[in-house]
VOGU-3710 file (C-alpha; in Angstrom, 3 decimals, decimal comma):
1> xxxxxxxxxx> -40,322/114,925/78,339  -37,322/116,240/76,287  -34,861/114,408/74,523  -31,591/115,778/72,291  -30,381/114,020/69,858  -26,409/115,043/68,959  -25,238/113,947/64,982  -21,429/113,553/64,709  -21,924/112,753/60,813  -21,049/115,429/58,099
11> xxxxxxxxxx> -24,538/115,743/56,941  -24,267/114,968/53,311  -27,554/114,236/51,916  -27,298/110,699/51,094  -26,084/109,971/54,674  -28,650/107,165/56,308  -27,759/107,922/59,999  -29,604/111,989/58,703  -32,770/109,583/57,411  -33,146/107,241/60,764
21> xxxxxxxxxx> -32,942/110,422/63,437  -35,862/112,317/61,207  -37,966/109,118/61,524  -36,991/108,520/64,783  -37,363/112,419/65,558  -40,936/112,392/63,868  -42,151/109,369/66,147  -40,999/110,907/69,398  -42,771/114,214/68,713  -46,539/112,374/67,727
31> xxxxxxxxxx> -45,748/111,172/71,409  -45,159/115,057/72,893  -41,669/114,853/73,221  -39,434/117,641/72,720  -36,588/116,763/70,624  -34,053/119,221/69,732  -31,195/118,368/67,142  -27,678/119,645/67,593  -25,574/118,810/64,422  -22,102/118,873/65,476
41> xxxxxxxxxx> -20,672/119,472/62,184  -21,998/122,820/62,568  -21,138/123,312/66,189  -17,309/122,442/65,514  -16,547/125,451/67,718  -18,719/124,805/70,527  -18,354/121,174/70,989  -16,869/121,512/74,363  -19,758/123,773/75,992  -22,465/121,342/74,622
51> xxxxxxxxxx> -22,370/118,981/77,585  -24,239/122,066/79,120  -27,101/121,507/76,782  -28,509/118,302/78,552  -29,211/119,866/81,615  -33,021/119,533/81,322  -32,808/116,314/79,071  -34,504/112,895/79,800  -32,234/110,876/77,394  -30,074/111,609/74,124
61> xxxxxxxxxx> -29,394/109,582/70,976  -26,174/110,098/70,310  -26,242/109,597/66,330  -23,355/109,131/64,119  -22,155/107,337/60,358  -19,199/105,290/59,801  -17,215/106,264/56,439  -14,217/104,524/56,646  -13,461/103,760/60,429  -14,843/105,077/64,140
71> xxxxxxxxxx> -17,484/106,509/64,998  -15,588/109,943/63,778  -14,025/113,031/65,545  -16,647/115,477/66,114  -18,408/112,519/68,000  -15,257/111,395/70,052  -14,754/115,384/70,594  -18,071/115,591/72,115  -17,683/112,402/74,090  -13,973/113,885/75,539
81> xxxxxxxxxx> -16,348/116,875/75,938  -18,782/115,204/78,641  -15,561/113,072/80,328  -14,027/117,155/81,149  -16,846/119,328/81,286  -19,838/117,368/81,588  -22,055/116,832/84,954  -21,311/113,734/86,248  -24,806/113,541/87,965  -26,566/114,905/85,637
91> xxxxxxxxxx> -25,098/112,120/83,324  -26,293/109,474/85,786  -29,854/109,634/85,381  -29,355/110,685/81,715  -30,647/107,164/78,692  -28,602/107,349/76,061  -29,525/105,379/72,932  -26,995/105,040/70,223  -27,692/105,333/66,070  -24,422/103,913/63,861
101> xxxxxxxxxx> -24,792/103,513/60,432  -22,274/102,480/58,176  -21,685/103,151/54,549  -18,461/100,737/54,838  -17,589/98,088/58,158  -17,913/98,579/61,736  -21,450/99,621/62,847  -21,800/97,356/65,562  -18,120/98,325/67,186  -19,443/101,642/66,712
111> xxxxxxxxxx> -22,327/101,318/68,529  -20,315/99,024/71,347  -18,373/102,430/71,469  -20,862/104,939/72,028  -22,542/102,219/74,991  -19,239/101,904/76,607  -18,029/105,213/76,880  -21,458/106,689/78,135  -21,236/104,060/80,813  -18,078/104,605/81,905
121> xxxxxxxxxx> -19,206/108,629/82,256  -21,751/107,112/84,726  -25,013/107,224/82,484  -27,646/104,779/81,189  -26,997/103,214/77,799  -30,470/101,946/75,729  -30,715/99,352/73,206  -29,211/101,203/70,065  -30,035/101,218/66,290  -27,477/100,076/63,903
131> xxxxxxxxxx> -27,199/98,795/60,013  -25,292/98,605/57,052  -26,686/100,712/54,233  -25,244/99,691/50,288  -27,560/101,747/48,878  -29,686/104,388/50,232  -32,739/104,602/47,900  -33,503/100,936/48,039  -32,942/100,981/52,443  -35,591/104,062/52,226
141> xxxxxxxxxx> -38,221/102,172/50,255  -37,948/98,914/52,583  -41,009/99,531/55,224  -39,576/97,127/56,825  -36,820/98,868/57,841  -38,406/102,030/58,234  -40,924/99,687/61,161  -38,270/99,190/62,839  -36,523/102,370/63,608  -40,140/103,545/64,509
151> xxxxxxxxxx> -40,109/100,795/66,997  -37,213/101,271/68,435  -38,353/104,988/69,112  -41,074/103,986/70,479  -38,751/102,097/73,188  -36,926/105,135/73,868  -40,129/106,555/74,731  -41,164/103,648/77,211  -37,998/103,143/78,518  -38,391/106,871/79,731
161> xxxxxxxxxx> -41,259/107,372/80,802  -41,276/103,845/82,990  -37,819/104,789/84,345  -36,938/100,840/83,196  -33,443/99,911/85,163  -30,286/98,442/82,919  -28,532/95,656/84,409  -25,371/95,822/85,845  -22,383/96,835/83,819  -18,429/95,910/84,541
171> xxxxxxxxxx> -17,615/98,956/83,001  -19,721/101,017/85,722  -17,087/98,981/88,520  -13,874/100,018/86,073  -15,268/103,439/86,691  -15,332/103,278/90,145  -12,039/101,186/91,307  -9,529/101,388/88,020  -10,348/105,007/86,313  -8,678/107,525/88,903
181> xxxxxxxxxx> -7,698/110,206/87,021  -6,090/112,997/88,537  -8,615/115,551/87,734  -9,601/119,110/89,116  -12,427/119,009/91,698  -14,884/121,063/89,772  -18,939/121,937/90,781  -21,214/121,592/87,497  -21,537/125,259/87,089  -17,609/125,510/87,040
191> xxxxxxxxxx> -17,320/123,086/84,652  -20,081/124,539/82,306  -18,395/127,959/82,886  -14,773/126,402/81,933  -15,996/124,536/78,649  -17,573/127,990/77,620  -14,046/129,649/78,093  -12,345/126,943/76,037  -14,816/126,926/73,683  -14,208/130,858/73,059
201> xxxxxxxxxx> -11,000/131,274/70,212  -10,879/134,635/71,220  -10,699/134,057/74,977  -8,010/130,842/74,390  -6,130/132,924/72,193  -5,927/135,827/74,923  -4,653/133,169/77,489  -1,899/131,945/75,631  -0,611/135,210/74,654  -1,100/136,362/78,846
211> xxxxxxxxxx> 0,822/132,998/79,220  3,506/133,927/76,891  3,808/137,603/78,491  3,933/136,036/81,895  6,923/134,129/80,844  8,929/136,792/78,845  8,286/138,131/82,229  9,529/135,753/84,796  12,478/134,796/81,938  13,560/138,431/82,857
221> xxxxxxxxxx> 13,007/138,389/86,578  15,400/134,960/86,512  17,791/136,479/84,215  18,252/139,569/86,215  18,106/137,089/89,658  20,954/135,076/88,530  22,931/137,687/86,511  24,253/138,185/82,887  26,555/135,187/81,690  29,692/137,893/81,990
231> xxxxxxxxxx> 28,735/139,850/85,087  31,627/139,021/87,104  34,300/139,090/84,074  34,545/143,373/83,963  34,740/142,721/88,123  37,552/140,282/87,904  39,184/142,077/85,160  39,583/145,843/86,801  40,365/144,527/89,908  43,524/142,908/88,847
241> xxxxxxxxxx> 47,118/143,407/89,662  49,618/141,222/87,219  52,144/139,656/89,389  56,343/139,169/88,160  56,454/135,360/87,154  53,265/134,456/88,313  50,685/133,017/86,672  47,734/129,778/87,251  44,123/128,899/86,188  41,619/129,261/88,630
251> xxxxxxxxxx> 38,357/127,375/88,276  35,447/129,011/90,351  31,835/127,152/90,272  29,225/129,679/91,455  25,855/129,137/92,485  23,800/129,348/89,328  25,858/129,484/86,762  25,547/127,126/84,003  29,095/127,255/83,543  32,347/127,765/85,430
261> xxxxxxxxxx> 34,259/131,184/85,490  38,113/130,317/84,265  40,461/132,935/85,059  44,097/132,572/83,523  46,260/134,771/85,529  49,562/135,758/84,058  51,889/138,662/84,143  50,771/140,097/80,965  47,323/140,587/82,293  44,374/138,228/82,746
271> xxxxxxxxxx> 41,999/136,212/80,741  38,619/135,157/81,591  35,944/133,311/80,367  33,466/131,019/81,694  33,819/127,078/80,372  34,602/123,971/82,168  38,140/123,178/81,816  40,506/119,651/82,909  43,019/119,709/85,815  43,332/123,872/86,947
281> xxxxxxxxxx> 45,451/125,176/89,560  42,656/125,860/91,622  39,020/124,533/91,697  36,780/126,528/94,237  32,957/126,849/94,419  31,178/129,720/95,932  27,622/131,197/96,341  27,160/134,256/94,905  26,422/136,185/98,087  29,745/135,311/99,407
291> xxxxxxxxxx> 31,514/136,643/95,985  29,634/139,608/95,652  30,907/140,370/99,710  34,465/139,620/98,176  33,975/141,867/95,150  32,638/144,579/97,275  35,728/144,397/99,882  33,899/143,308/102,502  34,990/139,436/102,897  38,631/137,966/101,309
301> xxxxxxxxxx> 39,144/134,841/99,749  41,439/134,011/102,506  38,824/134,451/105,357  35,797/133,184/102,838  37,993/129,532/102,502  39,041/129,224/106,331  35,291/130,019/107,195  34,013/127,346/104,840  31,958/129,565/102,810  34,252/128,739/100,129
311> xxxxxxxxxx> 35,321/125,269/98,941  38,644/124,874/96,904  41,214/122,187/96,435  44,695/122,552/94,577  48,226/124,077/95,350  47,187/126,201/98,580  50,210/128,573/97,874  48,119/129,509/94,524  45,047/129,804/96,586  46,441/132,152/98,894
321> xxxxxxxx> 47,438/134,432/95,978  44,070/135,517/94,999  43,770/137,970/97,893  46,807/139,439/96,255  46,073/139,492/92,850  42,921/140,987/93,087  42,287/143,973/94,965  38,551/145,198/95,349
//
């Protein structure tokens, strides 16, 4: 018979949850249990691969002191541990029997705590220990007290080794019909393998900065896919041919451009620049494989608009002039 008992406490000496898991811990073994002890406050690092560790385990205590309020964050961490990395099954046939004591208020909501989350992970919550401690020298020297954490390790121990059932909990049918979390469909050995990795700084630190190479990368790969922000602007500009008293704003949306491309024609030369402007001469839209066929002489805007693969509305006699303005 084996049972592990996991202390979310900070393990200061005069902390009374330390002195009720030794006597506890002391009983269990006169009966040939194996109990091994896995202080969390120790284990900050490997909180996450822990779930691993009751593999062989008959039942836990899952031990912890309340300071000020909760049961505490390296027990909730541990508890977050077994909801993402734990084995569910393994959890199912797995007593757990809770230890809160409190130095301040709130050992019983502690304990309700531990009970209800280890039911809804599927397992098999005991009756607990729990107790308000004012002062620690005179709750050592009570016998009293002392009789009855030996008792109640003593039911840990029958409770085991009977296989006694718990009754029915709602929280096991909250489990079942309300808490459907969208989760990765993971064996046991994958999960005990993935809590290892995030358990590992060095590895989590390697995977963000692969993460953060990975997007420098594809940032790149989209920046050359959609072009520079002034890639057609040298295009437009050495391709044109000022016209005597002509001149309009032409307003061309292309395909994946943030912005629009504004040409001011004139017949001092031509200005471009890409912003959205109010009421131009011309407002076309375009895909950029049909512009880059203009700009590489294959197409016209002429034959692009009566084709539809260009869209424009405006003075048509201004639209028709971009075939003559621009020569490519």
């Amino acid at each position: 018979m084996k049972v592990n008992i996991y202390y979310g406490g900070r393990g200061v000496l005069d902390d009374p949850t330390l002195y009720v898991i030794e006597k506890m811990q002391s009983v269990l073994q006169e009966l040939n249990v194996k109990v091994t002890r896995y202080n969390l406050y120790e284990m900050k690092n490997e909180i996450t691969s822990l779930p691993s560790t009751m593999k062989n385990a008959d039942a836990i205590i899952l031990a912890t002191t309340i300071e000020w309020i909760g049961i505490g964050g390296y027990m909730q961490q541990f508890l977050d541990a077994c909801w993402l990395y734990g084995d569910k099954e393994k959890i199912s046939t797995l007593y757990m029997q809770p230890v809160v004591m409190s130095t301040t208020y709130g050992e019983k909501e502690g304990m309700l705590t531990l009970q209800n989350a280890w039911e809804l992970l599927g397992g098999l919550p005991c009756d607990g220990v729990c107790g308000y401690v004012e002062e620690m020298l005179g709750f050592e020297m009570k016998n009293e007290y002392t009789k009855i954490i030996e008792k109640k390790a003593e039911n840990l121990y029958r409770t085991i080794s009977q296989k006694l059932l718990t009754l029915p909990s709602s929280n096991q049918a909250v489990k079942k019909s309300v808490l459907r979390t969208n989760r990765m469909q993971l064996t046991p050995q994958e999960s005990e393998q993935l809590s290892q990795y995030v358990s590992n700084d060095d590895y989590v630190k390697k995977q963000k900065e692969d993460i953060e190479e990975l997007k420098g990368l594809f940032s790149e790969l989209l920046k050359e896919e959609k072009g520079s922000e002034d890639e057609y602007i040298p295009l437009f500009t050495r391709a044109y041919i000022p016209q005597k008293d002509f001149g309009a704003v032409y307003e061309f949306i292309i395909e994946g451009k943030e912005m629009p491309l504004v040409l001011e024609a004139g017949s001092d030369g031509l200005r471009c620049r890409y912003e959205k402007i109010d009421e131009p001469d011309v407002l076309a839209k375009i895909d950029r494989k049909t512009l880059k066929d203009i700009t590489e002489s294959r197409q016209t805007f002429q034959k692009a608009f009566m084709t539809g693969d260009m869209t424009a509305k405006g003075n048509f006699r201004t639209l028709q002039m971009l075939d003559k303005i621009f020569e490519f």
